[in-house]
C-alpha positions in Angstrom: -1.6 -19.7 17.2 -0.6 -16.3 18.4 -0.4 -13.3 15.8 2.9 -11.8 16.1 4.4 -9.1 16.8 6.9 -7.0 14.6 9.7 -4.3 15.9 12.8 -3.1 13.1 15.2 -1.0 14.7 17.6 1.0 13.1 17.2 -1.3 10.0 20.6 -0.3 7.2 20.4 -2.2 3.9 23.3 -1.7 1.8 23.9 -3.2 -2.0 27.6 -2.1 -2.0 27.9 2.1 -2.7 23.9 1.6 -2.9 21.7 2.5 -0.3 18.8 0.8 -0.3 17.4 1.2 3.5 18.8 4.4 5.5 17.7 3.6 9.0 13.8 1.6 8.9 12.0 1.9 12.5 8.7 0.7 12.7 6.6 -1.9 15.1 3.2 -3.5 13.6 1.1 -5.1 16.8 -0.2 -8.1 16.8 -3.5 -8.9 14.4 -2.9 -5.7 12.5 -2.8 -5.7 9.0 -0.3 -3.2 8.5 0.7 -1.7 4.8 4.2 -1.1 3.4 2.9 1.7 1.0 5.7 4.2 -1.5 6.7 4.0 -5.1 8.7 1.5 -7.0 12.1 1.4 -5.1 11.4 3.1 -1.9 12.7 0.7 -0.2 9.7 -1.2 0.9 9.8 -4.8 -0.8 13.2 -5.0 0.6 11.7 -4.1 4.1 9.6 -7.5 3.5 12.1 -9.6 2.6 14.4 -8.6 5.3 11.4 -9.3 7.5 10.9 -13.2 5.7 14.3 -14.1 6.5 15.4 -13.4 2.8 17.4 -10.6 3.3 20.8 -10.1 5.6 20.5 -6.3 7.1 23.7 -4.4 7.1 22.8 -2.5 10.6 20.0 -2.9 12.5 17.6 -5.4 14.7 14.6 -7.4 14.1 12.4 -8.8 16.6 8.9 -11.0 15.8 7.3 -10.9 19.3 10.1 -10.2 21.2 12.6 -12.6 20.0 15.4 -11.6 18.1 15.6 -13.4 14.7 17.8 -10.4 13.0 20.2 -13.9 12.2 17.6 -16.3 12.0 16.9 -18.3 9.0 13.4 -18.2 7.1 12.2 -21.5 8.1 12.6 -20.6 12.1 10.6 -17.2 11.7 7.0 -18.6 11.6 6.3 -16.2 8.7 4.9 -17.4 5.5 5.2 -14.7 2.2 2.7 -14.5 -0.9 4.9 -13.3 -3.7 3.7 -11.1 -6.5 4.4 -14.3 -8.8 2.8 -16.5 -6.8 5.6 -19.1 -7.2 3.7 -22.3 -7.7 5.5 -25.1 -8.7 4.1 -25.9 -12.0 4.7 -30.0 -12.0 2.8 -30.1 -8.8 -1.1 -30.5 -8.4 -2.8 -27.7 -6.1 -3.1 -30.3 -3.5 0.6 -30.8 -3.7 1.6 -27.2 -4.1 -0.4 -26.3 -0.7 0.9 -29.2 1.1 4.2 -28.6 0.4 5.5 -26.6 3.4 4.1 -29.1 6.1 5.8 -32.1 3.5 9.0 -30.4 4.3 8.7 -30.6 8.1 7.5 -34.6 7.5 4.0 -33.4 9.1 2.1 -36.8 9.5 -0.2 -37.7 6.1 -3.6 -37.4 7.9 -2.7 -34.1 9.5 -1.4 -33.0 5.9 -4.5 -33.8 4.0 -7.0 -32.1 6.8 -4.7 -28.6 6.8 -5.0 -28.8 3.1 -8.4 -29.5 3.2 -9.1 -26.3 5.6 -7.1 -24.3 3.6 -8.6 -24.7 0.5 -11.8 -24.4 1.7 -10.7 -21.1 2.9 -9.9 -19.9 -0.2 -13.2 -21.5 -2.2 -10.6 -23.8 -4.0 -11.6 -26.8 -2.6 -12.8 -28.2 -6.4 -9.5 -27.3 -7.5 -7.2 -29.7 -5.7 -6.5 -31.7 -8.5 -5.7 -29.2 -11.4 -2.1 -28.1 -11.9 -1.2 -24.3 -12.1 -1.0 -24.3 -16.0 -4.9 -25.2 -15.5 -5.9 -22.5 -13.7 -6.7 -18.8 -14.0 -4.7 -16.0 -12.3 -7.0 -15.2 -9.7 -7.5 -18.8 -9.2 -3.4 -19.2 -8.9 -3.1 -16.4 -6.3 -5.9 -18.2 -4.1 -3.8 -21.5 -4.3 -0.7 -19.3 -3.1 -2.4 -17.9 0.0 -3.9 -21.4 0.7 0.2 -22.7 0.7 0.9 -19.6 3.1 -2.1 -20.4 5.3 -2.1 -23.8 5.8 0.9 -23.7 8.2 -0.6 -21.4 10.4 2.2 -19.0 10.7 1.7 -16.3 13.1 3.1 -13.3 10.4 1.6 -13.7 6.5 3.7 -11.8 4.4 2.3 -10.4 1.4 4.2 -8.2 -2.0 1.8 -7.3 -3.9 -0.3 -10.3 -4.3 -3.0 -8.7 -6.1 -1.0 -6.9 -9.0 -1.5 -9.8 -11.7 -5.1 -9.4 -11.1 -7.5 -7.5 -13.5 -9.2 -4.5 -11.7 -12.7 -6.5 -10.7 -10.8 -9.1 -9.3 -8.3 -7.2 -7.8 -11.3 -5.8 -5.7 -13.3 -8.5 -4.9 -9.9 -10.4 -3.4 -9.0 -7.6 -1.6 -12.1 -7.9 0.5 -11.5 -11.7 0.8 -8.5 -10.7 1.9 -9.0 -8.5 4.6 -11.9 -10.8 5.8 -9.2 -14.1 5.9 -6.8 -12.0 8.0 -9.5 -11.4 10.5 -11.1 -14.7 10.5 -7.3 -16.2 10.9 -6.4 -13.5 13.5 -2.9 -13.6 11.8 -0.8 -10.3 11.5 -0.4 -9.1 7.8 2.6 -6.7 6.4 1.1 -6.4 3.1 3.7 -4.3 0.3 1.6 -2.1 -2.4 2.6 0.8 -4.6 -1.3 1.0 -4.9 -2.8 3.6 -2.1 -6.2 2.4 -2.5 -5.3 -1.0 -1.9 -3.5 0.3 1.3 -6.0 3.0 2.1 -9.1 -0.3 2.0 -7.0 -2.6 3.6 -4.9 -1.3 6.7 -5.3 -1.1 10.3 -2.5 1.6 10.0 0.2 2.2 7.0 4.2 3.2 6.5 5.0 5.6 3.9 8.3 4.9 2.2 10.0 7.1 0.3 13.8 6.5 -0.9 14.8 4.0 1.3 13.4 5.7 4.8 9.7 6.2 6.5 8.0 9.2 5.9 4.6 9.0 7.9 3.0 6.0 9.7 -0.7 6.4 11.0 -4.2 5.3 10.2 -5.3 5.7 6.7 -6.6 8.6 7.9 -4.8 10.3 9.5 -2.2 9.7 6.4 -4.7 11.0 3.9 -5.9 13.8 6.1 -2.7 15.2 7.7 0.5 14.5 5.1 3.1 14.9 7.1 5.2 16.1 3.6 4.9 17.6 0.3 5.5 14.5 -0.8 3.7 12.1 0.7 0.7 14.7 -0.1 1.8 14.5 -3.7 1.4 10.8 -4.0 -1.5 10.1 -1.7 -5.1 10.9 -3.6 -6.5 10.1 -7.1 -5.6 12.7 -8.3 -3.4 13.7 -5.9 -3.6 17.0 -3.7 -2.6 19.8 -5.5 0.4 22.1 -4.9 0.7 25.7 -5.1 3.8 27.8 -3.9 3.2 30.1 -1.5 3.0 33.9 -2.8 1.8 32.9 -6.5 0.1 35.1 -8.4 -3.6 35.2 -8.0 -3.1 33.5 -4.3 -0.4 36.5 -2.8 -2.1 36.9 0.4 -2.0 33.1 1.0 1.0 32.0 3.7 4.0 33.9 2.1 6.7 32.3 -0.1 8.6 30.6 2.2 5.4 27.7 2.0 3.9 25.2 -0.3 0.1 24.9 -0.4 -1.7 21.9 0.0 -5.6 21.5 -1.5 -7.0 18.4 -2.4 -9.4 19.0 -6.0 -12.6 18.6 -4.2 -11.7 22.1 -2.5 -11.4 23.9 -5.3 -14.6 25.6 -5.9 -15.4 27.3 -9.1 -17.4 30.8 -7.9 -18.8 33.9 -9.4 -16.0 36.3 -7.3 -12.3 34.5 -7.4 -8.6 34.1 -9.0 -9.3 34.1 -13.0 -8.7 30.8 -14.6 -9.0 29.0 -17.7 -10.5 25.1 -18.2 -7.6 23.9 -20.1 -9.8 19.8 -19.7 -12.5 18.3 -18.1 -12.5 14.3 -17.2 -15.3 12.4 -16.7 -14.0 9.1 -14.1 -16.7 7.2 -14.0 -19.4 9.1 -11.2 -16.9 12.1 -10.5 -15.9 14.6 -12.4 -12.4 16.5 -12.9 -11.6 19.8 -14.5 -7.9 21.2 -14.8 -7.6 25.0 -14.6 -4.7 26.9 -15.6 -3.8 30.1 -13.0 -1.3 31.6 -14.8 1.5 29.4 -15.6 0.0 27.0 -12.6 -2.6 24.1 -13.0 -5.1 23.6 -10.3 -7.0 20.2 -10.3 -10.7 21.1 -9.1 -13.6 18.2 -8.9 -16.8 19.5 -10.3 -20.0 19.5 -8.4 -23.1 18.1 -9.7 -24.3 19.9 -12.5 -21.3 21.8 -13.4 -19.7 21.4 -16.4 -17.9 24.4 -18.0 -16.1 23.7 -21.8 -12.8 23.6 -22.6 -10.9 27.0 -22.8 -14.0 28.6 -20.7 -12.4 31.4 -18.5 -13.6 30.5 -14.6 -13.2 32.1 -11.6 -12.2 29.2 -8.7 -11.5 29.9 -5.0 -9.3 27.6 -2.8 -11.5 26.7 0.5 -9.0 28.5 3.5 -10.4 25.2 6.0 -8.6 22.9 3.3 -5.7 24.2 2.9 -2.4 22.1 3.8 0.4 24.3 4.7 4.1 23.1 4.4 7.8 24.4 5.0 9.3 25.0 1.4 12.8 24.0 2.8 12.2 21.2 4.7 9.0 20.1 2.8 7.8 19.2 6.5 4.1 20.2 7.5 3.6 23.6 9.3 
């Protein structure tokens, strides 16, 4: 099996007046496991269905390694999708629900139990094979759907949100399975998440959506370190980056007004000589530390060093680190 590869060009999704794509290029290489990361209706789940076969596009080409299957039914992509639901039928036993696809294209009996077999065994559900889905816990139920999606050896796994259902401890011991089956399979994965960390741990390199279009495309790095927008720098960190126009009191001789700055919290240093400020809270999340500072009428998210801890309503002086700082176009949004 060959891991394929992925080109949209020009991709135009309509819902009547609506808008839902406004022009998707991208091209995920083969073996990547590449992230569709934005917030809820960006435009990105549609992006994956369009890609499964699902969806019709209203402009636009798609190619999955070279071939052209803009047209082309789901069942002659060689893609297989993990939904968010999982999608099990319920009637079925596990064994039935992940030989189901290779049932439908009459793959001989032996063959079918083997795949299965493999597949399970992949997954650690091999003990499982003769529950139904009503018997089983939801991290045990998202295991059986990958093992369905595997077990035909597609060359493109498509995945929306597959962890989501999950509670947080499971959520991050799949997510290293996951990573680890996509390598040992040497399949490429489009994996859809509103959850940067997921996307940040998990991809080879990411697509930032916002409102039906791209933003930025990169490594996780070079997303996180270089925003290529106010916004993607707004939504991209826990907490995210903060955002101080240009020419604001306390910071005048910072860039001008015609600019937005850019400074993640852990640049914000509280210092004996600085801009006044007052701790309006301090948040404790888990080993790390938050304080938010009011500069005027602006907050500033700082995170505290070891050791510090001023009180609530304590009057601070902070001072933004000039190496760290982000600048952007106020206009455009764009990075300067």
């Amino acid at each position: 099996m060959t891991a394929a590869s992925v080109q949209m060009s020009g991709i135009v999704k309509k819902h009547g007046a609506v808008t839902a794509l406004a022009g998707i290029d991208l091209e995920v290489r083969p073996g990547e496991f590449f992230s569709l990361l934005g917030p809820s209706g960006s435009g990105k789940t549609t992006t994956l269905r369009i890609l499964a076969g699902l969806e019709s596009v209203t402009e636009g080409r798609v190619l999955l390694s070279g071939k052209d299957v803009t047209n082309a039914e789901p069942g002659e992509r060689d893609v297989a999708m993990v939904f968010q639901s999982y999608a099990l039928y319920p009637h079925m036993t596990v064994s039935e629900n992940i030989s189901f696809p290779l049932r439908m294209i009459h793959e001989k009996k032996e063959e079918i139990e083997n795949a299965v077999r493999d597949a399970a065994a992949r997954v650690r559900i091999g003990h499982l094979l003769d529950r139904k889905p009503g018997q089983l816990s939801g991290g045990q139920q998202q295991r059986v759907a990958l093992a369905r999606a595997i077990v035909r050896k597609p060359a493109l796994f498509l995945l929306d949100e597959p962890l989501s259902n999950l509670d947080a401890k499971l959520r991050l011991e799949t997510r290293v399975e996951l990573k680890r089956l996509q390598r040992a399979l040497n399949v490429t994965a489009v994996y859809v998440t509103h959850d940067q960390e997921e996307a940040l741990s998990l991809s080879d390199r990411l697509a930032v959506f916002m409102d039906g279009r791209i933003v930025q495309v990169g490594t996780p790095e070079e997303v996180f370190s270089k925003p290529a927008t106010v916004d993607v720098a707004g939504f991209l960190g826990n907490p995210p980056m903060n955002l101080i126009p240009g020419g604001t009191e306390g910071f005048q001789s910072l860039k001008g007004p015609d600019v937005i700055l850019g400074i993640r919290p852990s640049a914000v240093r509280i210092v004996d000589e600085g801009v006044h400020a007052t701790v309006t809270m301090v948040e404790a999340l888990g080993e790390e530390v938050y304080a938010d500072l009011m500069v005027g009428e602006l907050l500033v998210r700082a995170r505290l060093r070891e050791g510090e801890r001023p009180a609530e309503k304590a009057q601070v002086r902070i001072h933004l680190d000039p190496t760290a700082l982000h600048v952007f176009d106020k206009a455009t949004g764009k990075r300067l």
